[in-house]
C-alpha positions, 0 to 999 in steps of 0.5 A: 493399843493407846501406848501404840497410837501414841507413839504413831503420833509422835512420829508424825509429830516429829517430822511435822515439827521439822518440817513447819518453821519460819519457811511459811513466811516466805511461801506467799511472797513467790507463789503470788509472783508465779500466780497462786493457781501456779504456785499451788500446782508447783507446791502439790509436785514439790510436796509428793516428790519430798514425800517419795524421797522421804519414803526412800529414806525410811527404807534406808533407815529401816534396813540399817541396824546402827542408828545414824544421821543422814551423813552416817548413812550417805557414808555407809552406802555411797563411801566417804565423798558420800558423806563429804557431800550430804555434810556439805549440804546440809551444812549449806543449809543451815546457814543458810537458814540461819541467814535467811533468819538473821534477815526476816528478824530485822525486818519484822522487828522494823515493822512492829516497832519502826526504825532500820532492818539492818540494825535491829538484825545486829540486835537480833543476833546479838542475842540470839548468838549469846543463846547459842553460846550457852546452849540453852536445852529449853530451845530443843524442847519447847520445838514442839510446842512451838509447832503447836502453837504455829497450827493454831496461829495459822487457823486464826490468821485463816479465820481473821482473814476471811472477810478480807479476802478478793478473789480475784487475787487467787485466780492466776494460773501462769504456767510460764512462771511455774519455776520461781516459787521452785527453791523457797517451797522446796526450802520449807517442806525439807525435814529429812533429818528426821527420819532417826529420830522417827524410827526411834519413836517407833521401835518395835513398830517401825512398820508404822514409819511409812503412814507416819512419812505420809501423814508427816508430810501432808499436814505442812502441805495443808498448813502452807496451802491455808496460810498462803491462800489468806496471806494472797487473798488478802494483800495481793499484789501488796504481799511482802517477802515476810508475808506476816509484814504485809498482812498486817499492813492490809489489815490493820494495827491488832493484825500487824501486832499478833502476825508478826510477833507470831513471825519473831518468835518462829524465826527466832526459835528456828534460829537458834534450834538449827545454831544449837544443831550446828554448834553440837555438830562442830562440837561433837562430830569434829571434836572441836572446842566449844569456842571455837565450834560456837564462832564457826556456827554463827560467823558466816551467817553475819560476815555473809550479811554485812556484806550485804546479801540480805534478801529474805526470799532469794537466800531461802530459794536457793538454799532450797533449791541447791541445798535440798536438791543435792539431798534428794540426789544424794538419798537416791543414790544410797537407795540404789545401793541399799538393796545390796548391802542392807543389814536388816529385812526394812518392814516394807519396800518402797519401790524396786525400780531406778525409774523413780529415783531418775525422774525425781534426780532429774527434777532436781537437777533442773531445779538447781540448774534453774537457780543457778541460772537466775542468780 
């Protein structure tokens, strides 16, 4: 029994650890923009609507025999422009993170120590690009401590904040500008790639998978919704776009320290977990030469931002939003095929109607829509 409810617990330890990541830091800044109240309705909808394609996905993972990543299994069911297009977007999300990233770092380290965000982003991935080079496998491993660390961190922000907060910055409710926190909250709550590695946690009990899908995803929702909440109530119309920054900046020298150091080393973590990632998956998946799949993964991000595209919020929203979008479409579509061409009885059934597919394909698609739209 103990052996079982350890095991429940990882899985759900997995898909959090996947889930919260340097994303937080960026929630506040949007949500503030739409109202909090706007913010947290639009956070509420994103959430149960990852949570029902996360449920999807277990269902198509647990009909499946064969172990796969999400390509694997967008190639069984869909063909190969399946697979060419879930490639596509999670490829598209990586480095987009990894720019995302390159960015925040610059101006956290700006903040802590003074000087210019673009050359302390140089430095920053001068470093971390060499880390990635060597592959370091204490990266991969230290991931749930690290989400660990990041709870406990939130509740003391939480806690420290407290006496600081007005009120009055929480009470705005703009129904008009429910969209614009749309990409970034997307952004933060996508951990689908997880969903393997769940049902490995738990095999021979896989028919724990989906309360751990439930449970998994709730908690990020939780934590977002206690860090967005201090973060807004404290600065108000003075948040920045890496919330830690104008956290500090509001409440004094200790705070501006601990916050965004806190910052560094979750971007930095994410950092080099995704650059890790991409590099295995160029190395591994497409049989290239470890030069070569190193300089492919961290090339783009750096070309991308010395042209110029250095905006921490914008790059995390559309990455969200078109990235995450394409994803959840993309898990619908293989649902849909599942049922006719599963290799095993999945231990539950999530739903037997398109109904639920089309209205979350169509939020969506409005989301990507909007996006593009506003670029």
């Amino acid at each position: 029994m103990m052996k079982k409810k350890l095991e429940f617990f990882e899985a759900i330890a997995v898909l959090v650890g996947t889930i919260i990541g340097a994303g937080v830091l960026g929630i506040p800044y949007v949500v503030y923009q739409a109202g909090f109240l706007t913010g947290m309705a639009l956070m509420v909808v994103i959430t149960l609507a990852v949570m029902l394609v996360y449920l999807h996905l277990g269902e198509i993972v647990l009909s499946t025999k064969k172990k796969h990543q999400l390509t694997g299994y967008a190639e069984k069911y869909l063909g190969k422009w399946g697979k060419y297009l879930m490639f596509g977007s999670v490829v598209f999300g990586f480095y987009g993170a990894l720019l995302a990233y390159l960015i925040g770092e610059g101006e956290v380290l700006a903040a802590l120590t003074g000087g210019n965000p673009f050359v302390y982003s140089l430095i920053f991935f001068a470093f971390a690009s060499l880390l990635v080079y060597l592959g370091l496998r204490v990266i991969k491993e230290t991931e749930f401590l690290l989400t660990m660390v990041i709870l406990f961190i939130v509740v003391v922000i939480a806690f420290w904040g407290l006496k600081d907060l007005n009120w009055t910055n929480l009470l705005e409710f703009s129904p008009a500008k429910l969209l614009i926190p749309y990409g970034v909250i997307f952004f933060s709550i996508g951990g689908a790639s997880a969903m393997p590695q769940m049902r490995e946690v738990l095999a021979g009990k896989e028919k724990l998978l989906k309360k751990s899908i439930i449970i998994g995803t709730g908690i990020p929702f939780i934590v977002y919704l206690i860090f967005t909440f201090i973060v807004i109530g404290v600065t108000g119309a003075n948040v920045t776009e890496v919330a830690t920054i104008g956290l500090g900046q509001a409440m004094g020298r200790s705070m501006l320290i601990f916050a965004n150091l806190f910052a560094f080393f979750t971007m930095a973590t994410s950092f080099l977990t995704l650059g890790l990632a991409l590099k295995n998956t160029y190395q591994y998946d497409f049989k290239l030469k470890k030069n070569l799949a190193w300089l492919l993964t961290v090339s783009l991000p750096l070309i991308v931002f010395l042209l110029g595209l250095n905006n921490f919020v914008r790059v995390m929203g559309t990455v969200g939003a078109i990235g995450g979008g394409l994803e959840g479409m993309l898990i619908g579509l293989m649902y849909l095929r599942v049922k006719q061409n599963r290799d095993r009885q999945p231990e539950y059934e999530f739903s037997k109607s398109p109904f639920i597919i089309f209205l979350l394909s169509l939020i969506f698609m409005g989301g990507i829509i909007y996006t593009i739209w506003t670029l």
